[in-house]
C-alpha positions as CSV (number, residue, x, y, z in Angstrom):
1,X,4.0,21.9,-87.7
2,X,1.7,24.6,-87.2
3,X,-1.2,24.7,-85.2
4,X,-4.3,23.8,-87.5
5,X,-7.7,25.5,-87.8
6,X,-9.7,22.1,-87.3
7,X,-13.3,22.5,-86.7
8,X,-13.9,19.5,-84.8
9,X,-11.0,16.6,-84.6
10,X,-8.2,16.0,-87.2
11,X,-10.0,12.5,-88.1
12,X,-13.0,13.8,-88.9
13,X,-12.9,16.8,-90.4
14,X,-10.4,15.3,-92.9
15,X,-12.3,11.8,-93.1
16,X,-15.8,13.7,-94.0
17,X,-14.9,16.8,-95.2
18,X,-12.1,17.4,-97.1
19,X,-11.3,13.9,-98.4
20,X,-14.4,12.9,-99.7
21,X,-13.5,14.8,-103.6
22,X,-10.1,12.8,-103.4
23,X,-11.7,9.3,-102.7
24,X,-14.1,10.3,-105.4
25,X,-12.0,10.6,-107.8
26,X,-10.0,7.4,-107.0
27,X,-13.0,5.4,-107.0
28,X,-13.7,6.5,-110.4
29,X,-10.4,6.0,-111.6
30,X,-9.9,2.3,-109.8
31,X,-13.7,1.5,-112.0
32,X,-13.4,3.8,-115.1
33,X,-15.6,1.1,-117.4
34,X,-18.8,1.8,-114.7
35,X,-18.3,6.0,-114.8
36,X,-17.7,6.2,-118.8
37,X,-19.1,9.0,-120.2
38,X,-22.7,7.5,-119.6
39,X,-26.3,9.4,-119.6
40,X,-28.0,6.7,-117.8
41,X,-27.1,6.4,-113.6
42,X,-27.8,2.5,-112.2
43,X,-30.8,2.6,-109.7
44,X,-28.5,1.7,-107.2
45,X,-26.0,4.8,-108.0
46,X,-29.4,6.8,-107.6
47,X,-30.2,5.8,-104.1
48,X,-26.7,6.4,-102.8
49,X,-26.0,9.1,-104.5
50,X,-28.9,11.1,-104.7
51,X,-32.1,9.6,-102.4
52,X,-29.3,9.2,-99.7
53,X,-26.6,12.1,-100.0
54,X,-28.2,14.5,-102.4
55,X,-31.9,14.7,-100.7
56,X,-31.1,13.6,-97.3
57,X,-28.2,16.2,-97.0
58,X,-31.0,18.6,-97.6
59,X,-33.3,17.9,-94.5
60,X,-30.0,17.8,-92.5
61,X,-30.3,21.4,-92.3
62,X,-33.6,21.3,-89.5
63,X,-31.2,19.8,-87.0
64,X,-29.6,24.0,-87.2
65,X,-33.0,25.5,-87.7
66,X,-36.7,24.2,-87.0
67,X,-35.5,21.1,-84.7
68,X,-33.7,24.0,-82.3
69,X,-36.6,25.6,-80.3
70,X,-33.7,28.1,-79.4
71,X,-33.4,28.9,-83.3
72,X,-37.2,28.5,-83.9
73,X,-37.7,31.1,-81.3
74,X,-34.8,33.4,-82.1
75,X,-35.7,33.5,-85.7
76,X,-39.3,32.8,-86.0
77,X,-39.4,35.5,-88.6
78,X,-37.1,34.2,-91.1
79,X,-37.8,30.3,-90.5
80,X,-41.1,31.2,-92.0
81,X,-41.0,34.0,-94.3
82,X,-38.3,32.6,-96.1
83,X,-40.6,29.4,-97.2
84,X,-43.6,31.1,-97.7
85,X,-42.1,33.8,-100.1
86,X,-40.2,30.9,-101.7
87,X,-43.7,28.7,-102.3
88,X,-45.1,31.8,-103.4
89,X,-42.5,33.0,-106.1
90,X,-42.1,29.3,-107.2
91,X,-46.0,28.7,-108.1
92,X,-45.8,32.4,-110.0
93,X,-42.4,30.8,-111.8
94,X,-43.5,27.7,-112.7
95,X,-47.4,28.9,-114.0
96,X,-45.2,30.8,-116.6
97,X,-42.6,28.5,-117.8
98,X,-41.6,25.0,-116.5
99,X,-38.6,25.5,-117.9
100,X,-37.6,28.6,-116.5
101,X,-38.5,27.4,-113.2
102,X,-35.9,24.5,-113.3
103,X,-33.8,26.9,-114.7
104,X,-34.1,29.7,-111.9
105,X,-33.8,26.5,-109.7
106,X,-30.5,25.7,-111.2
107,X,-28.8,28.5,-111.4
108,X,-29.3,29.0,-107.2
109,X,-28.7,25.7,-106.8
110,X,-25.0,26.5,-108.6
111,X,-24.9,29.8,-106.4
112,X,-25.4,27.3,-103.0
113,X,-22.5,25.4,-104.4
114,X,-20.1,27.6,-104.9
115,X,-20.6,29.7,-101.9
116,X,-20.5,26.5,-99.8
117,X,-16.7,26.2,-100.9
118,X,-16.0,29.7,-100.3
119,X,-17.7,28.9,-96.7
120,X,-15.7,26.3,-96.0
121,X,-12.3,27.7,-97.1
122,X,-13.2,31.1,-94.6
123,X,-13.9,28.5,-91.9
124,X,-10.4,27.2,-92.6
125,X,-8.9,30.5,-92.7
126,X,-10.5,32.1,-89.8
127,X,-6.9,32.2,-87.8
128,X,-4.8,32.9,-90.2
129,X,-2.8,36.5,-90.2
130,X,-2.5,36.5,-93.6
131,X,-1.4,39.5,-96.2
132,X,-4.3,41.1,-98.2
133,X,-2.8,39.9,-101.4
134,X,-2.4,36.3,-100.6
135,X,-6.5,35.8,-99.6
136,X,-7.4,37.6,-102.9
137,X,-5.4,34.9,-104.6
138,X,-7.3,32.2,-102.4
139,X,-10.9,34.0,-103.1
140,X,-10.1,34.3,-106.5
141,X,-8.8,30.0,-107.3
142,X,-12.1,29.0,-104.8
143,X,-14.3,30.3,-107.4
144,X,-12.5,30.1,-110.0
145,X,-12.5,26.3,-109.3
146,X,-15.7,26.1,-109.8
147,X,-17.1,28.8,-112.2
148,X,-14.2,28.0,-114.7
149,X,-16.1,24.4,-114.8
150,X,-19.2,25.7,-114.9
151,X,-18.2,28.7,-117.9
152,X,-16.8,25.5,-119.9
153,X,-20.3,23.9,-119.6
154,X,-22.1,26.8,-120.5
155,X,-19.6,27.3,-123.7
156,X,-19.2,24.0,-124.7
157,X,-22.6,23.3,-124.7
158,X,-24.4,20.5,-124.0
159,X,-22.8,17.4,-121.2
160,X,-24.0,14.1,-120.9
161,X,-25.4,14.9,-117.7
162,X,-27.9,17.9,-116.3
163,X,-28.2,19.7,-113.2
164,X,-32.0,18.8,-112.8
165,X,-33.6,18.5,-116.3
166,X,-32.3,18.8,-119.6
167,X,-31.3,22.3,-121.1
168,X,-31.8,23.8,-117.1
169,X,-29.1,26.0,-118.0
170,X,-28.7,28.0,-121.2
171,X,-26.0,27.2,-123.4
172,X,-23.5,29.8,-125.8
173,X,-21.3,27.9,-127.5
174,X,-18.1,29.8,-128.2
175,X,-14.7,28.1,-128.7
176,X,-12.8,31.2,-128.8
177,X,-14.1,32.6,-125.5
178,X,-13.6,29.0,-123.7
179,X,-10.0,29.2,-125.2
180,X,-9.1,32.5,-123.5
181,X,-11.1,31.5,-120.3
182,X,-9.1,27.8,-119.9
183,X,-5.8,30.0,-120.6
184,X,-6.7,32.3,-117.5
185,X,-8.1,29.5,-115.5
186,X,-5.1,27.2,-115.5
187,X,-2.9,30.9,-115.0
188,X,-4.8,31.3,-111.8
189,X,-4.0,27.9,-110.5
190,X,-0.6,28.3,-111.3
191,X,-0.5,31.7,-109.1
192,X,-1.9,29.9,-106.3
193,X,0.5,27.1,-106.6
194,X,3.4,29.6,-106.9
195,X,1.7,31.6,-104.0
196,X,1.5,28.7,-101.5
197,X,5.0,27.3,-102.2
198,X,6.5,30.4,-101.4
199,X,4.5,31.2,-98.7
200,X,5.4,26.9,-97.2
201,X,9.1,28.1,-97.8
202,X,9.0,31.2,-96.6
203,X,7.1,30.4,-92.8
204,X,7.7,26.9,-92.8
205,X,3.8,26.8,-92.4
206,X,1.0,25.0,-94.1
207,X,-2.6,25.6,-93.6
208,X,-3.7,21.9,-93.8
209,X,-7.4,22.1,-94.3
210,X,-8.0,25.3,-96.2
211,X,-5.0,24.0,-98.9
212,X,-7.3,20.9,-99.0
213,X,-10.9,22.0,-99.0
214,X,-9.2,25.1,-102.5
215,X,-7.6,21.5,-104.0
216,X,-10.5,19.4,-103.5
217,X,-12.5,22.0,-105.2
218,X,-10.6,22.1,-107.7
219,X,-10.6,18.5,-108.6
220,X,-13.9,18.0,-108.1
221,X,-15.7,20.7,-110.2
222,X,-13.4,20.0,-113.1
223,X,-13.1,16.6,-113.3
224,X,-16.8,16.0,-112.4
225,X,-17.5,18.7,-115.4
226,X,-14.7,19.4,-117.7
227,X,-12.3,16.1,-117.7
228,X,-15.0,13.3,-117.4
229,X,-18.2,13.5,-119.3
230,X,-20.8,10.9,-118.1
231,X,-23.7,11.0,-115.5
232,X,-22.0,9.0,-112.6
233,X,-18.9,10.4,-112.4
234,X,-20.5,14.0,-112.6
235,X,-22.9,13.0,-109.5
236,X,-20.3,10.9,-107.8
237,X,-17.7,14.1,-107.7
238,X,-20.5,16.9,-107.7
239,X,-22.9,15.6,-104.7
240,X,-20.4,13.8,-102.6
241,X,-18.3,16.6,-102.2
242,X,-20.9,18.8,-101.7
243,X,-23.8,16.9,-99.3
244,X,-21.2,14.3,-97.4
245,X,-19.0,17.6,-95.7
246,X,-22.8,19.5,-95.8
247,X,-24.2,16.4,-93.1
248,X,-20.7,16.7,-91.7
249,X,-20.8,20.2,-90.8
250,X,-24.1,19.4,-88.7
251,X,-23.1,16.5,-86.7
252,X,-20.0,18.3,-85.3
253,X,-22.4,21.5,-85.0
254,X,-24.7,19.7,-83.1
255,X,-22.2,17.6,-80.9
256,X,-20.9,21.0,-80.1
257,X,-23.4,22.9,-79.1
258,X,-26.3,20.6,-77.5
259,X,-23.3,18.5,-75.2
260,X,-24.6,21.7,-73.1
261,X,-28.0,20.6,-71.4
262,X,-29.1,24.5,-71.3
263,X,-29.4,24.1,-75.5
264,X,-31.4,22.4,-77.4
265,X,-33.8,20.1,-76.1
266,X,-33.9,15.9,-75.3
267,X,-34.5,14.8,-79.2
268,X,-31.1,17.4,-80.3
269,X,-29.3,15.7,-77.0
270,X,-30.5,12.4,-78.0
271,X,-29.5,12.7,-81.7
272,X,-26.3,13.9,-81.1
273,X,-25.2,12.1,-78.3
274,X,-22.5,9.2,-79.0
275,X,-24.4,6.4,-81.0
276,X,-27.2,9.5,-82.5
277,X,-25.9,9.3,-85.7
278,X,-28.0,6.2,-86.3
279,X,-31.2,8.7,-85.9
280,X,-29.8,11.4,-87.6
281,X,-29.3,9.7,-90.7
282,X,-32.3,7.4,-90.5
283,X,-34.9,10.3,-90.0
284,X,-33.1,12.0,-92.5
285,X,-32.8,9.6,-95.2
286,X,-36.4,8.9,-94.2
287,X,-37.8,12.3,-95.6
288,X,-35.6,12.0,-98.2
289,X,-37.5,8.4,-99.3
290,X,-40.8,10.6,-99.1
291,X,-39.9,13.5,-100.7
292,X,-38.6,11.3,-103.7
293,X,-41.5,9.1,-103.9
294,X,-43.6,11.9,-103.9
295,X,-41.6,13.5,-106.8
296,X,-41.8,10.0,-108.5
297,X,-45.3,9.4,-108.4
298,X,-46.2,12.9,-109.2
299,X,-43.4,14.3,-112.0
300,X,-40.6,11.4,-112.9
301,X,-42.2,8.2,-113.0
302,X,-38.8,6.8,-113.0
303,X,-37.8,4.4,-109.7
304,X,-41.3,2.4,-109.4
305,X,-39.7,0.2,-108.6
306,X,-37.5,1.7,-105.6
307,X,-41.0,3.0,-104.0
308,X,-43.2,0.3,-104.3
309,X,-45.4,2.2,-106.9
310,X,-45.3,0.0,-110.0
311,X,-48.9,-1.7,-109.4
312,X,-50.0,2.4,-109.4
313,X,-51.5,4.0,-112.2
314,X,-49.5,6.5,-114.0
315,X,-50.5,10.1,-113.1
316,X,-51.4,12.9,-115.7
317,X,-51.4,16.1,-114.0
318,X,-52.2,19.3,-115.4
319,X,-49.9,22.5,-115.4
320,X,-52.1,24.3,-113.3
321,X,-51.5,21.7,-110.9
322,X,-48.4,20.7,-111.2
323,X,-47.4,24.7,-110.5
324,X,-48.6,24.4,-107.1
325,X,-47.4,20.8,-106.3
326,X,-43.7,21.0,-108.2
327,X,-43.1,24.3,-106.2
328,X,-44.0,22.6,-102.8
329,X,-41.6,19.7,-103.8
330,X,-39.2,21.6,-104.0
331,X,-39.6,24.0,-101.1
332,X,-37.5,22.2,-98.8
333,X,-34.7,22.1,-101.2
334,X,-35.1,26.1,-102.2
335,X,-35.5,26.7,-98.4
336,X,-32.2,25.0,-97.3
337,X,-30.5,27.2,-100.3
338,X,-31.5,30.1,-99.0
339,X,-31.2,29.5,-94.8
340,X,-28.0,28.2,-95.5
341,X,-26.8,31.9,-96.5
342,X,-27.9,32.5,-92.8
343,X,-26.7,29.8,-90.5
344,X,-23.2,29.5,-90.6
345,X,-21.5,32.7,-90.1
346,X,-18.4,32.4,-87.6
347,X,-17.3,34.2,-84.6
348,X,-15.3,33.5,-81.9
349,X,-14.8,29.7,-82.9
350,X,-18.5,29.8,-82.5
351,X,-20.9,29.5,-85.7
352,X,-23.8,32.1,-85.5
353,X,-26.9,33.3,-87.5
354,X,-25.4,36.4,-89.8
355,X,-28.0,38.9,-87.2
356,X,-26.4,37.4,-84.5
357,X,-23.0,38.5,-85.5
């Protein structure tokens, strides 16, 4: 078997990162009568899924950025700029339309997805010698797993589920366009398929991990969106498989880079020293709890009970301020979209900034 690209250990990168669509999926198909096509998610569903994956995977991203004086030093400019332009834009964005906010919101939310598979599957392919013509066809199925999905929501019209609110997207129902577009999606699989079992035969060599993270991707996306039509399953499938490998990707950054007592500083060392991952996840699943509550009291009014709120009386805000305190809710979650198009460029078995490169 052929040396492969690992970016930590065997274990873990396959435990965290690349099973986690697989199990998923099994889970759901072991308990099908609790992920039936559903618009309602349990409270307990919610906290796992979303307080504790979703919006803690979120604030993992200051373990790479403003937790690393190195980083917060290096690039001061961006680590600032790139919130306050995105407050800015988002208080201008929601004054005009709510809607279109969420919407905006949604659509680069999608964007962060997708290009998080495609990050992971050049990670994976980073030694490879490959032919021209044979990373096309992988670039081409990595998206294609997921915008084929997301092309059948947008056609279909209407799920059981939303991305953040109801109608975030906009929908153009067309069943002649969705036919042609499921007849080029399944002919693009079947040219991977056909590429990588020619390519096993032909080398007697498998990339491991970049066959995994293009398969998981495309189980993931279209059974969480296309197969299965109910708000578990489409959470389960959609925000494991993103935020689980997302939190991954930091710890075995950070165990990396701060083992080195030139980098970082003593809370990085601490937290991602042998037993750290007890802080890591508490103080992230602790701004997580905040930020939620926060968004509870203020806009949802949903999980009193989860935040201790019920004896509180129900807030009614205006626009005017909800523009300014909706936008700054979401800040952290627009700011990790966009740093995350920064942070992880790789060179030399070594993940950089993109101006570092």
């Amino acid at each position: 078997m052929n040396k492969q690209p690992w970016i930590s250990k065997p274990w873990t990168d396959s435990i965290f990162i690349l099973l986690p669509p697989f199990l998923s999926l099994l889970v759901i198909i072991l308990f099908p009568s609790f992920f039936s096509n559903n618009k309602e998610m349990p409270e307990a569903g919610w906290v796992v899924l979303v307080l504790l994956v979703d919006v803690a995977h979120v604030y993992s991203t200051l373990y790479r950025t403003y937790f690393d004086p190195q980083a917060l030093n290096k690039q001061r400019f961006l680590l600032w700029i790139i919130p306050l332009v995105s407050f800015v834009a988002g208080v201008l964005v929601y004054t005009m339309s709510s809607l279109l906010f969420w919407r905006i919101l949604a659509y680069v939310a999608v964007f962060h997805f997708v290009r998080q598979q495609y990050g992971f599957m050049r990670v994976y392919s980073r030694q490879e010698n490959a032919h021209r013509y044979s990373k096309l066809i992988d670039t081409v199925t990595i998206y294609t797993a997921a915008l084929y999905p997301m092309a059948y929501w947008h056609f279909s019209g209407p799920r059981n589920f939303s991305w953040f609110i109801e109608n975030d997207f906009v929908f153009f129902p067309s069943a002649a366009l969705l036919h042609l577009l499921t007849v080029v999606y399944y002919l693009i699989v079947a040219i991977y398929v056909i590429k990588e079992l020619y390519l096993g035969f032909t080398t007697r060599t498998i990339n491991i991990p970049k066959t995994a993270i293009i398969t998981g991707t495309l189980v993931s996306w279209y059974f969480g969106i296309v197969f299965f039509n109910g708000d578990m399953a489409f959470t389960l499938l959609n925000v494991v498989s993103h935020g689980i490998p997302y939190m991954a990707l930091i710890w075995m950054y950070g165990q990396k880079q701060y083992k080195d007592p030139r980098k970082g500083n003593s809370f990085l060392q601490l937290v991602f020293s042998r037993y750290g991952i007890v802080i890591f996840l508490l103080l992230i699943f602790l701004f997580a709890f905040i930020e939620e509550g926060l968004w509870d009291m203020t806009l949802w009014q949903e999980h009193a009970t989860i935040f201790g709120t019920a004896h509180l009386p129900s807030l009614e805000l205006s626009h005017q301020l909800l523009s300014l305190i909706v936008p700054l809710l979401a800040l952290p979650q627009i700011t990790h979209y966009v740093l995350d198009g920064f942070i992880w460029k790789i060179k030399k078995e070594e993940f950089k900034w993109s101006n570092e490169i």
